[in-house]
N, C-alpha and C positions, 0 to 999 in steps of 0.2 A: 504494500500500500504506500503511497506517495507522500510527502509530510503535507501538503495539501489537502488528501483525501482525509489519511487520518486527523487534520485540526477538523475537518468539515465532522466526520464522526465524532468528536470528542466533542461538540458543541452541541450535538443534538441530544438532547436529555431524555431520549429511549433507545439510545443506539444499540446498547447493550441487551435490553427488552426483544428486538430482532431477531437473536440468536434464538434457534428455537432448543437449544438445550438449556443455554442460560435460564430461558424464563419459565421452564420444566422445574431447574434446579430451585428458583423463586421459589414456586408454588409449593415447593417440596419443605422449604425451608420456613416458610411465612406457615403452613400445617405443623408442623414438628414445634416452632415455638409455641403457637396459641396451643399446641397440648401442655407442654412441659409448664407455661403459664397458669393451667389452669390446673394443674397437679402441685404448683410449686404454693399456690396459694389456698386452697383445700389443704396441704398435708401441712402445713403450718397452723389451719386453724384445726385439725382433726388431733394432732399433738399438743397445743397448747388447751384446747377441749380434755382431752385426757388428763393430764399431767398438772394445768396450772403453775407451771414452775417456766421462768425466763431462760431457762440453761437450756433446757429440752427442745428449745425452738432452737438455742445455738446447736445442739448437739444435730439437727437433721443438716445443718451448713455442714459441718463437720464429717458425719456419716458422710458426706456426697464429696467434700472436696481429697480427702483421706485417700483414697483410692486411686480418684484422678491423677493428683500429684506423683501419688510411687509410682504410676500407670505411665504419664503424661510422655516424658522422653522416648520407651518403647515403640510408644503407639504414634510419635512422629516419626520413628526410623522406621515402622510398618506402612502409614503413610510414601513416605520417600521412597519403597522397595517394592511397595505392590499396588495394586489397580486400586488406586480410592476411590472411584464408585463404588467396587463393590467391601472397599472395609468400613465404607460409609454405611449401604444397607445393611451388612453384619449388623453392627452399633445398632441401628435403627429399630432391627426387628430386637433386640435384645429387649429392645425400650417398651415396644409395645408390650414381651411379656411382663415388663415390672410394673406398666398400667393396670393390664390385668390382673397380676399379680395384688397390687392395691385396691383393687374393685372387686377382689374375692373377699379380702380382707376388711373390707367395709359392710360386708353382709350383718345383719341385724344379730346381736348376742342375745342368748336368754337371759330373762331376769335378773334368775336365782343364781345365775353366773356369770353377771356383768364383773362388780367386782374383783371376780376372779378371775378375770379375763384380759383385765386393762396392761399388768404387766407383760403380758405375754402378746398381746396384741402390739403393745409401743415395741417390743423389741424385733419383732415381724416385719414393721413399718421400716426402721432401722435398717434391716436388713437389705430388702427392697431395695434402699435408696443408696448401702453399699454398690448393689451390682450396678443400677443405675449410674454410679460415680461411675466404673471401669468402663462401663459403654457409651460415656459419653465422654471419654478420655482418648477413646480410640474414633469416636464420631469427629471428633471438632478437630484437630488437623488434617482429616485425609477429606474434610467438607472446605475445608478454608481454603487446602491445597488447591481441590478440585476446582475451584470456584477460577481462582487464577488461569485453569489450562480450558476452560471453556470461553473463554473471550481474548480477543490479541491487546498487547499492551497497550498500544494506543486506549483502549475504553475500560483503564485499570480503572479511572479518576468514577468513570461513570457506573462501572460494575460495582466500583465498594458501596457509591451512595443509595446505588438500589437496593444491594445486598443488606447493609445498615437500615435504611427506609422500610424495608417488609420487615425484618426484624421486630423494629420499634414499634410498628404499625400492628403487629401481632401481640409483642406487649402490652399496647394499649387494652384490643381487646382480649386477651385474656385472660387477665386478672378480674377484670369487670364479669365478664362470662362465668370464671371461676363461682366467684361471690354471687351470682343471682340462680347458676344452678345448683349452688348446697339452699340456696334459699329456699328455692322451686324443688327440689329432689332430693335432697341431700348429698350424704358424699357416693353412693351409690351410684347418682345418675350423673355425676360429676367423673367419676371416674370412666365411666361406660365413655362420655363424650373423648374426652383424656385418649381413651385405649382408641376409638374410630377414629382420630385425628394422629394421634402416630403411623397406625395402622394404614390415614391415607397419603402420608408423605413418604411410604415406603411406597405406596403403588408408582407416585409423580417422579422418583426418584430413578423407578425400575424407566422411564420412561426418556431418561437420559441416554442418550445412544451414545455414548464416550468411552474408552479404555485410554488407561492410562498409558505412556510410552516407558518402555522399560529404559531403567538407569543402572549404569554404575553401582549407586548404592546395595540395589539388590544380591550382589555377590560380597558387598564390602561387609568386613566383620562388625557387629552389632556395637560393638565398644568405641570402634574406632567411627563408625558410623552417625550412634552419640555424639561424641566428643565433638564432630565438628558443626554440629548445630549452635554447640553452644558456645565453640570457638568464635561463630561469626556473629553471635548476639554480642557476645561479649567482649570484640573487638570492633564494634562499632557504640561508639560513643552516642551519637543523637539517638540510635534506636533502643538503647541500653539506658539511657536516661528517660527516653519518654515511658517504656516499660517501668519503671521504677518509679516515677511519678504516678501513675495509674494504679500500681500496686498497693502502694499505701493508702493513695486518694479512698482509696474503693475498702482498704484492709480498716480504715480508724473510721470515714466517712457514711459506712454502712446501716439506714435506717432500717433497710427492708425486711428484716428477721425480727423487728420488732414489731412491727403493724400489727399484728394480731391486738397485743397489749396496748396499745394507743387507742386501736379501735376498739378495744373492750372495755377498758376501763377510764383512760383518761378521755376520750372523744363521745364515748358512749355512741357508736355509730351502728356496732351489730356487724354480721358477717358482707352485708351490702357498700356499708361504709370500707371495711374492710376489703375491698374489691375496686373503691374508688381509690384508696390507698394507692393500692399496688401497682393501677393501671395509671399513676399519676403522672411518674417519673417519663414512662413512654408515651404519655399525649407532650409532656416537653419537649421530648427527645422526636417525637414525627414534627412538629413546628418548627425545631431547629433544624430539620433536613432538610424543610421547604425552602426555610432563607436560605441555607447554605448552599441549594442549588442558583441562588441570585446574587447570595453574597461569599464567595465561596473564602476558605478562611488560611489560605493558602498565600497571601502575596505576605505575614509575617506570620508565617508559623509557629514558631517559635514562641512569639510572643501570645498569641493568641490562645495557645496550649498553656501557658502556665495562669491565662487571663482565665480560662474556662474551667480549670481547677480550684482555681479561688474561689470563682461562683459557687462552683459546686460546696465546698464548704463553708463558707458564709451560707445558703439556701439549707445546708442541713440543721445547721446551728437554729435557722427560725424555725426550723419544721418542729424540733426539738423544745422550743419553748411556748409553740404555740399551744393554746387550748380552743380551738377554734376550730370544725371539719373546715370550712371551706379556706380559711388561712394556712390549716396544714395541708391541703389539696394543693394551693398556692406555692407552697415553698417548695411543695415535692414536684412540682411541675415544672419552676425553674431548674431545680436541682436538674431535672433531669436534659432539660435544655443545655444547662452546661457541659454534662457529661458526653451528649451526642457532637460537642463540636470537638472533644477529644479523643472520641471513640473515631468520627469521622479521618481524623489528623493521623493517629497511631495506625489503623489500617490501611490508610496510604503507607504511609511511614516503612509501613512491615512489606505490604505487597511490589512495592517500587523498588526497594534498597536492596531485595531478598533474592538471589538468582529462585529460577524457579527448582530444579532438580533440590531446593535444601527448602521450601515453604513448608513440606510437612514437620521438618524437624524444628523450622524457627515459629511455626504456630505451636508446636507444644511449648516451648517455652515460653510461649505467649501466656499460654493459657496457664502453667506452674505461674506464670507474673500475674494474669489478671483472670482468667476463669477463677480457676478457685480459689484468689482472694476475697471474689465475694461472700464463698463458703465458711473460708477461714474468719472474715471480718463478721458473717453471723454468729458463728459460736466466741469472736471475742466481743460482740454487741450482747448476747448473751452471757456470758461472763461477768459483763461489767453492769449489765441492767440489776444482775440479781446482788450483786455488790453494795450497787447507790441509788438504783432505780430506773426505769428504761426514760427517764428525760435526762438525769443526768449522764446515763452512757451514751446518747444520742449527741447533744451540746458538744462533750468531752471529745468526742469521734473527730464533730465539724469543726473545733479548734485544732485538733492534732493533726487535721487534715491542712491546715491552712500554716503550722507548722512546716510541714513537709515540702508542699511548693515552697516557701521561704526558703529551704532548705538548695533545693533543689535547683532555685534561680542563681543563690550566689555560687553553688559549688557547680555548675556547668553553666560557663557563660556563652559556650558554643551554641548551647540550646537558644538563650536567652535572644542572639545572634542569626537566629535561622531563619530567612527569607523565605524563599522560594521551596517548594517541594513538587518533586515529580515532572519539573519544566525540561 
């Protein structure tokens, strides 16, 4: 393609949408969120239902990131050595059994052995959301990879925004979805939706006509293979800094394992409120993708990456001291606004700077940086709620998060310095 043709495609804001695998992979990725969305928000209120204790909501972040993490390096050097379509649908169908798996487990107890039931049911759930972790350890590099070798560089800029955009757009509704059908159904008919919508981004996914192209890697030894994933994160400085910015952003800044307890007690809003919660951050985060396709956030990167972290923590801090639903819907909307102009920045960042034959192995270390920080940052929002109380470990998050950008601007002023990306 011509540098003519391709600015012409790069400007047009569905170029990407044309590819008929890409917009396969969309549909496939925009159903797998609004499930995991509307399972992530049911099993937080289905445990903190049971249990009443603030740790317990930390402990399912935990159950789920635990896994990922030992998991994560492997399952980018399986990524990089084998067909990621199909280690994608592996992952995929894995997922739908732990849907089903959770919607057998939601069946009605008796009575006379409710009581006796509840320990052995939370550690079931538990369970679940271990396996859950490893399959989605092994889904999200060989999905991130995949997403890169379905469209040519030229329309990186316009694949991540789409790819970003259905995401958010699925967060929005799925949280909301979550909370209206335990309302309407409970967690039964909640899950049943959960298991149909995994179940149909494995059909859009099969629907992808792509194989991967065999590499190198695939013969190289598993250690040595490792190794250089993380040789090239970690010998790149802006990508190593924006990752570590994010990490913590997300590890202190973390409200979202609380809502349950905001909505219940402090908000008094019910499982409804609880669903506007959740889906707060990603009506921010789809608003900030519309401007960013008008005002794209790219001619100071750098700066605008440490400008959208601040937001972020300054917005968590009010979220934290509001007593207000629609105030706290407010701040969680900003919040979430800021985080999409980071999320948009670092997945250039990642996809641009990255040769492709190594994206599966620099998305898991993506994801040990920022997947499951948010895991990790729930059981230490849980930890800390039950310490001082879930405002003060919210507050305490959005200051230490505003901490860390400080941190982060004086001791990389490379970053502070980044203009252009991707030009």
């Amino acid at each position: 393609m011509s540098d003519t043709t391709g600015a012409a495609a790069s400007q047009d804001s569905t170029a990407a949408l044309r590819i008929p695998n890409f917009r396969r992979y969309i549909l496939a990725l925009f159903t797998l969120t609004l499930g995991i969305q509307i399972q992530g928000t049911v099993v937080g209120w289905q445990i903190y239902d049971l249990t009443r204790d603030p740790l317990a909501l930390g402990l399912v972040g935990l159950a789920e990131a635990l896994p990922a993490i030992s998991m994560a390096l492997y399952a980018g050097h399986v990524a990089d050595s084998h067909d990621r379509r199909r280690i994608a649908l592996i992952a995929l169908s894995v997922l739908v059994g732990c849907s089903l798996a959770l919607w057998w487990l939601a069946a009605p107890t008796p009575a006379g052995l409710r009581d006796l039931a509840v320990p052995g049911r939370v550690r079931a759930i538990y369970a679940v959301i271990v396996v859950s972790g490893v399959a989605r350890a092994f889904l999200q590099p060989s999905r991130q990879a995949l997403s890169a070798e379905l469209v040519p560089r030229e329309l990186y800029r316009n694949a991540v925004t789409w790819r970003s955009g259905s995401w958010q757009l699925a967060a929005v509704l799925g949280p909301a979805l979550g909370g209206l059908l335990y309302a309407v159904g409970g967690l039964t008919l909640s899950y049943a939706v959960d298991a149909a919508l995994m179940a149909l981004a494995v059909v859009w996914l099969l629907q992808v006509r792509h194989r991967s192209p065999v590499r190198e890697t695939s013969s190289e030894p598993i250690r040595s293979s490792i190794m250089g994933g993380l040789r090239f994160v970690f010998g790149d400085a802006l990508l190593l800094s924006a990752l570590t910015l994010d990490l913590f952003s997300v590890l202190f800044g973390g409200a979202i394992a609380l809502l349950p307890i905001f909505a219940g007690e402090i908000l008094h809003a019910g499982p409804t409120g609880l669903g506007l919660l959740r889906a707060a951050p990603a009506v921010g985060a789809v608003i900030s993708s519309v401007l960013l396709t008008r005002f794209p956030p790219f001619a100071h990167t750098g700066r605008n990456l440490l400008l959208a972290a601040t937001g972020y923590g300054l917005f968590t801090v009010g979220f934290g001291l509001s007593t207000s639903l629609p105030l706290s819907v407010a701040m969680l909307v900003c919040a979430g606004a800021s985080d999409m102009v980071s999320v948009v920045i670092r997945s250039l960042m990642l996809q641009m700077r990255t040769p492709e034959a190594l994206l599966g192995r620099v998305s898991s270390v993506n994801q040990i940086f920022i997947g499951s920080s948010n895991e990790i940052g729930a059981f230490e929002s849980g930890v800390t709620a039950r310490w001082w109380g879930a405002v003060t470990a919210v507050v305490f998050g959005g200051l230490a998060t505003l901490g860390v950008v400080a941190t982060v601007a004086w001791r990389v002023p490379s970053l502070r310095r980044l203009k252009q990306l991707g030009s």
